[in-house]
C-alpha positions in Angstrom: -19.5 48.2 -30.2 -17.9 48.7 -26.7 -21.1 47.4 -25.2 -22.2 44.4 -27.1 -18.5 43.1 -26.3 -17.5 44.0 -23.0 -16.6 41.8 -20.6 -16.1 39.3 -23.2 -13.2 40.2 -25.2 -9.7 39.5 -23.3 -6.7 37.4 -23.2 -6.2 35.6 -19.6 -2.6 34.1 -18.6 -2.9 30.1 -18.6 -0.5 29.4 -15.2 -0.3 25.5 -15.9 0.6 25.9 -19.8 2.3 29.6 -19.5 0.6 30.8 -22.3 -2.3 33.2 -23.0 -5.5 32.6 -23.7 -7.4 34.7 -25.6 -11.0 34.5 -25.5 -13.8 36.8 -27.6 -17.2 35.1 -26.7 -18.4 38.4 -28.8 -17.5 36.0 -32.3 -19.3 33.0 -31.0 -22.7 33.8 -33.4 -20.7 34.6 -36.1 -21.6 32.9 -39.4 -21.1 29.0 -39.5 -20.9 26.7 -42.3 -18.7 23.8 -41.5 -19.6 20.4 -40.1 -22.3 19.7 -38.6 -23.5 17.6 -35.5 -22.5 14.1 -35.4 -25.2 12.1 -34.0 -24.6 9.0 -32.2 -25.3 5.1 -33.9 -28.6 3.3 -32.4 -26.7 0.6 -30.7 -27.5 -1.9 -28.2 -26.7 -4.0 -25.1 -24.7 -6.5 -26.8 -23.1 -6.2 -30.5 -21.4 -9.5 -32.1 -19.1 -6.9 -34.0 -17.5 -5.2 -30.6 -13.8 -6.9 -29.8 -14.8 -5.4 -26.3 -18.0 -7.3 -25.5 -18.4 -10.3 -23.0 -17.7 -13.4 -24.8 -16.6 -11.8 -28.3 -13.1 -12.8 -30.0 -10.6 -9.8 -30.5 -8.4 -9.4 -33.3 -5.2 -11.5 -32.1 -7.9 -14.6 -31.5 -8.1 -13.7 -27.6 -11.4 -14.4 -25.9 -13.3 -11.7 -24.0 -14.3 -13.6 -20.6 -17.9 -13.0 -19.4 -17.7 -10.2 -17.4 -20.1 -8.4 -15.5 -18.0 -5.3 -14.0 -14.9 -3.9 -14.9 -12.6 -5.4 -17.7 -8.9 -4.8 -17.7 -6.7 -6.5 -20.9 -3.5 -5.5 -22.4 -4.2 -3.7 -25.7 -4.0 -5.8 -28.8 -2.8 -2.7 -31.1 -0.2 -1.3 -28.2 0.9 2.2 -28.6 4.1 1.3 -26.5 5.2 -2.7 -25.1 7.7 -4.6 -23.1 7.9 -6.3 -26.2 8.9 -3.4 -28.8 11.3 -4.3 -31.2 15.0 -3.3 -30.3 16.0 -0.1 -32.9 19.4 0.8 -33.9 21.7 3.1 -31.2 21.3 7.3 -31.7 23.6 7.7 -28.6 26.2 9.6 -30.6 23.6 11.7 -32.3 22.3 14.5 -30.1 19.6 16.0 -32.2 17.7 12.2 -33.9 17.5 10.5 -31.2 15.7 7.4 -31.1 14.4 4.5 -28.5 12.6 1.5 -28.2 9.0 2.1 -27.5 8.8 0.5 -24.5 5.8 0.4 -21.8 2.7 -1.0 -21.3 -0.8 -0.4 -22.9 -3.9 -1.6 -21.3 -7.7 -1.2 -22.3 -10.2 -0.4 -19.3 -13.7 -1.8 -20.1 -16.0 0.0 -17.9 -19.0 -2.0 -18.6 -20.3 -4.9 -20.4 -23.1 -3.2 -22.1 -22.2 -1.7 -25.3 -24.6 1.1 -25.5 -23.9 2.8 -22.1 -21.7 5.7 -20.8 -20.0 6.7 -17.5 -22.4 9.3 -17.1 -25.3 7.0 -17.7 -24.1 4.4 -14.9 -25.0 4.4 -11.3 -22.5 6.3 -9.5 -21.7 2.8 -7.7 -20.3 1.0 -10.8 -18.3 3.9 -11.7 -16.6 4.2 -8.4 -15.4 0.7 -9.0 -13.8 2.2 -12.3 -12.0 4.4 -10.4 -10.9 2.0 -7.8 -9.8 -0.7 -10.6 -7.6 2.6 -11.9 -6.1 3.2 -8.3 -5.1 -0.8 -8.6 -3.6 -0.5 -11.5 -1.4 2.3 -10.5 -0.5 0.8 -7.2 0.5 -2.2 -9.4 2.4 0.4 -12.0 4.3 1.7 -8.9 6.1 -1.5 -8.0 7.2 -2.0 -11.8 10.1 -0.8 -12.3 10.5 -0.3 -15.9 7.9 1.9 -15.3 8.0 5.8 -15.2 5.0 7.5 -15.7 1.0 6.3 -16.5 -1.3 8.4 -18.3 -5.1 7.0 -17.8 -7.4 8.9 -20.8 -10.8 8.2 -22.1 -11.8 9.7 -25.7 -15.3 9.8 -25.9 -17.0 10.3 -28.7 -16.8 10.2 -32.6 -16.2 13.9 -32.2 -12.9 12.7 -30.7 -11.8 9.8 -32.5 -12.8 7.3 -30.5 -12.2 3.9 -32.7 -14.5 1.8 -30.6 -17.8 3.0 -28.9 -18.5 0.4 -25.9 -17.2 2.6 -22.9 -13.7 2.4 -22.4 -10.3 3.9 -21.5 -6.9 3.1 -22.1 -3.6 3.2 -19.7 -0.6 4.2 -21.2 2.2 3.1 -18.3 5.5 4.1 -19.9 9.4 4.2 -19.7 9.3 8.2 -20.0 7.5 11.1 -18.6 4.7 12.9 -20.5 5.1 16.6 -21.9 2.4 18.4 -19.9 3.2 16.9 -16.1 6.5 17.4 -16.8 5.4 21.1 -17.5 3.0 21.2 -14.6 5.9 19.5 -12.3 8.1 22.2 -13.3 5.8 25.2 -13.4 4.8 24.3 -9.4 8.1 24.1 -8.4 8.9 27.9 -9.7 5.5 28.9 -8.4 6.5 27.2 -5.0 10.1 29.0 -5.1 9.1 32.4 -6.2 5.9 32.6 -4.0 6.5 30.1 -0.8 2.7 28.5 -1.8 1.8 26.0 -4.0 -0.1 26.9 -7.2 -2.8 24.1 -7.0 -3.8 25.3 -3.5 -4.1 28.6 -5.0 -6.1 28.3 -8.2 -8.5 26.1 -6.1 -8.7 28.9 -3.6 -9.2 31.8 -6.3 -12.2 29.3 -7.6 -14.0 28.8 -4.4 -13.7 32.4 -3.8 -15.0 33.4 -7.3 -17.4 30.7 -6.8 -19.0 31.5 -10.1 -17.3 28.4 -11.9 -17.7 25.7 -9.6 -20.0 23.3 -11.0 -19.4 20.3 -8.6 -18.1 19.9 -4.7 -18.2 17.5 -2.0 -16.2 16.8 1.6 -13.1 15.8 -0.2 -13.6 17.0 -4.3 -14.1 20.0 -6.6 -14.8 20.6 -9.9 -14.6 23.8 -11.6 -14.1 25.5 -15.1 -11.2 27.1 -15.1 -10.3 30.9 -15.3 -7.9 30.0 -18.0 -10.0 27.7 -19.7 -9.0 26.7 -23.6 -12.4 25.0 -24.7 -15.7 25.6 -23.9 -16.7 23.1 -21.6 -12.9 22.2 -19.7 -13.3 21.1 -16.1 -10.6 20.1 -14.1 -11.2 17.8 -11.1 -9.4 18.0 -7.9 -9.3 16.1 -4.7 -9.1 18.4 -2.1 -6.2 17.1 -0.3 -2.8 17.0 -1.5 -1.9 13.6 -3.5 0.3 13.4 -6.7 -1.3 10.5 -7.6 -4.6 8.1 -7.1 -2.0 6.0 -5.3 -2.4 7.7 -1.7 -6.7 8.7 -1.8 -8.2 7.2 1.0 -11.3 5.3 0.1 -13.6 7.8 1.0 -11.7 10.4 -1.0 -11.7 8.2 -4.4 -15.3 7.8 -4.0 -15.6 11.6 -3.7 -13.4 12.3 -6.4 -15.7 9.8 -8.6 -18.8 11.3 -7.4 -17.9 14.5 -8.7 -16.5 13.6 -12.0 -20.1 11.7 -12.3 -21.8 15.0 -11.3 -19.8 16.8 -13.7 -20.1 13.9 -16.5 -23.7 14.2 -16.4 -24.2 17.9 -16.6 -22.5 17.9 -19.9 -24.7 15.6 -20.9 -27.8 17.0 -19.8 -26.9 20.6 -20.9 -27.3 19.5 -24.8 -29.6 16.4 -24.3 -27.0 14.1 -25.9 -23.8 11.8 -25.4 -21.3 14.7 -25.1 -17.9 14.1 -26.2 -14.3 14.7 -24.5 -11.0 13.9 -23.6 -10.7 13.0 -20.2 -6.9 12.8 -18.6 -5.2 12.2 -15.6 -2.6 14.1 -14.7 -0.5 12.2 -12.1 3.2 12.6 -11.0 5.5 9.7 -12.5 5.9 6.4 -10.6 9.8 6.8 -11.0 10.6 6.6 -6.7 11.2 10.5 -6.7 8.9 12.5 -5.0 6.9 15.4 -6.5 5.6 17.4 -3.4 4.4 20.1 -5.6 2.2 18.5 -8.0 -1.6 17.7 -7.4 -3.1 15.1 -9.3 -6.2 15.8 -11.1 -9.1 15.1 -13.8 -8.7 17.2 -16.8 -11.7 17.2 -19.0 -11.8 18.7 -22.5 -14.9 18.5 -24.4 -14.1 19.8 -28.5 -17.7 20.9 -28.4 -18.3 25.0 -28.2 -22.3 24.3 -29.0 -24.1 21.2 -30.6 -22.5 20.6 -34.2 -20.0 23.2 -33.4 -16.6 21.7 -33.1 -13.4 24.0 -31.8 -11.3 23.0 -34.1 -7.4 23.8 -34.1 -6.8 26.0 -36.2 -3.6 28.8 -37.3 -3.7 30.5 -33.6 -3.3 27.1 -32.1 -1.3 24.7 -34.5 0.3 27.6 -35.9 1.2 29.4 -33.2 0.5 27.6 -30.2 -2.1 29.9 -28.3 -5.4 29.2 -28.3 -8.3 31.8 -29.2 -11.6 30.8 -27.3 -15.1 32.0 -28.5 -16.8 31.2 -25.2 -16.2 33.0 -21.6 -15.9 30.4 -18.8 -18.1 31.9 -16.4 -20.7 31.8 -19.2 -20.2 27.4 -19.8 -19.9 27.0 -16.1 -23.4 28.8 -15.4 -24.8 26.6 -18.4 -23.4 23.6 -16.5 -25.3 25.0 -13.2 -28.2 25.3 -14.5 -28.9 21.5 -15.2 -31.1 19.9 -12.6 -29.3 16.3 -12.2 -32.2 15.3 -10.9 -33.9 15.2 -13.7 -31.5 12.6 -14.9 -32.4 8.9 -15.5 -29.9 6.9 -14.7 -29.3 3.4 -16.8 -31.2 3.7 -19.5 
């Protein structure tokens, strides 16, 4: 047995989350009988049903203007608002505490075709997605009810996604999310105890490795991570420090984007098919502190292991909180190599 599972049978230490991973790749061919793949609807250009097309009416009786690049609109359905109702005072209760909800939610159209992806578009178009994001959080910036924006795309049924015509949404709230905060705080120990910072060094230990870079340019990288929970995770970084997109020069945000297209496609191409993820960027909050130790970056976390094979969350990691991984990075990243993007056609 020693043989058919070494090398692929281990537990690796998760420096962002401080957690363990533990990954045996040797289970991955075990037997399966749960879901199976979820194939994508035939859909086209233009769909009278979509709330997101040009021209269509959404749900609060709002017309979608005509628009032929990117689409920015405040969500009709807002997770959090400026105008959230006020809720009773928990001040003198330390344990239920509760707030208004306040913040701002905004919907990203990337498109005005309905049956197209980011991975699909000329990497042109999608560099003006990524400038429109680096607008939006320059305009985030000078608001000061505003603390911390999370800018996330679920794509995919696999994922949840309500709404197929390609989209992200903007979360800009009044707080600061759970894993930055983590990530914030994990630098700063790293920076204390060690003098270096611990972005510098995990992009370091990948270039050296080399094995699970998938994607560079002059100014980006993408890699699979050593520590990596799902099959497929990349994470995206710019290769100069910046704690947000506020502070990327042009020519670095057009890297950055050219990479995440790179990466984007390979996934694609490496199954044939619209692959699914959640895509998330980590950026320091807008709150006027500074947060020298924190790099901002793409996170990209695909649920898919193999076609039809979902990693679902199961005792380990809802349970217990530490995930179990059936897959070896250097094993997905060489997967991802092996695509030949030229190969790719892009807008179908």
């Amino acid at each position: 047995m020693k043989d058919a599972v070494d090398g692929k049978w281990e537990k690796r230490w998760h420096p962002l989350r401080e957690e363990w991973v533990v990954y045996s790749a040797h289970r991955n061919n075990r037997p399966w009988q749960g879901a199976g793949l979820i194939k994508p609807k035939d859909s086209q250009p233009y769909d009278s049903t979509c709330y997101l097309c040009p021209g269509n009416s959404r749900v609060h009786g709002s017309t979608n203007p005509d628009y032929k690049d990117v689409f920015i609109f405040e969500n009709d359905h807002p997770v959090v608002s400026m105008q959230a109702p006020e809720v009773g005072s928990s001040d003198a209760d330390a344990l239920y505490k509760k707030e208004r909800a306040l913040g701002i939610a905004k919907v990203v159209c990337y498109d005005p075709r309905h049956n197209i992806t980011l991975s699909q578009m000329k990497l042109e178009k999608v560099a003006k997605v990524f400038f429109a994001f680096q607008e939006e959080m320059i305009a985030f910036e000078k608001n000061p009810a505003i603390k911390s924006v999370l800018i996330f795309e679920n794509k995919g049924e696999a994922v949840g996604v309500s709404n197929s015509h390609p989209h992200c949404q903007i979360y800009a709230t009044d707080f600061s999310f759970k894993l930055v905060e983590q990530q914030i705080r994990v630098a700063e120990h790293y920076q204390t105890a060690y003098h270096t910072n611990i972005f510098e060094d995990i992009i370091a230990h990948e270039k050296k490795d080399g094995r699970r870079v998938i994607a560079e340019n002059e100014h980006a990288i993408a890699f699979v991570p050593f520590f990596a929970r799902y099959a497929y995770e990349v994470m995206i970084f710019s290769k100069k420090s910046h704690s947000s997109l506020i502070t990327l020069s042009s020519k670095e945000l057009y890297d950055l984007t050219s990479v995440f297209h790179q990466v984007v496609r390979r996934m694609d191409m490496n199954f044939q098919m619209d692959f699914p993820y959640v895509m998330s960027m980590m950026q320091a909050p807008v709150d006027g502190n500074p947060y020298p130790d924190f790099r901002m970056h793409l996170w990209l976390q695909p649920p898919y292991r193999q076609p039809g094979l979902i990693k679902y969350l199961a005792g380990p990691e809802i349970g217990a909180g530490n995930f179990m991984a059936d897959t070896m990075p250097e094993d997905k990243a060489a997967e991802l190599l092996k695509v030949n993007l030229n190969d790719y056609a892009l807008e179908r």
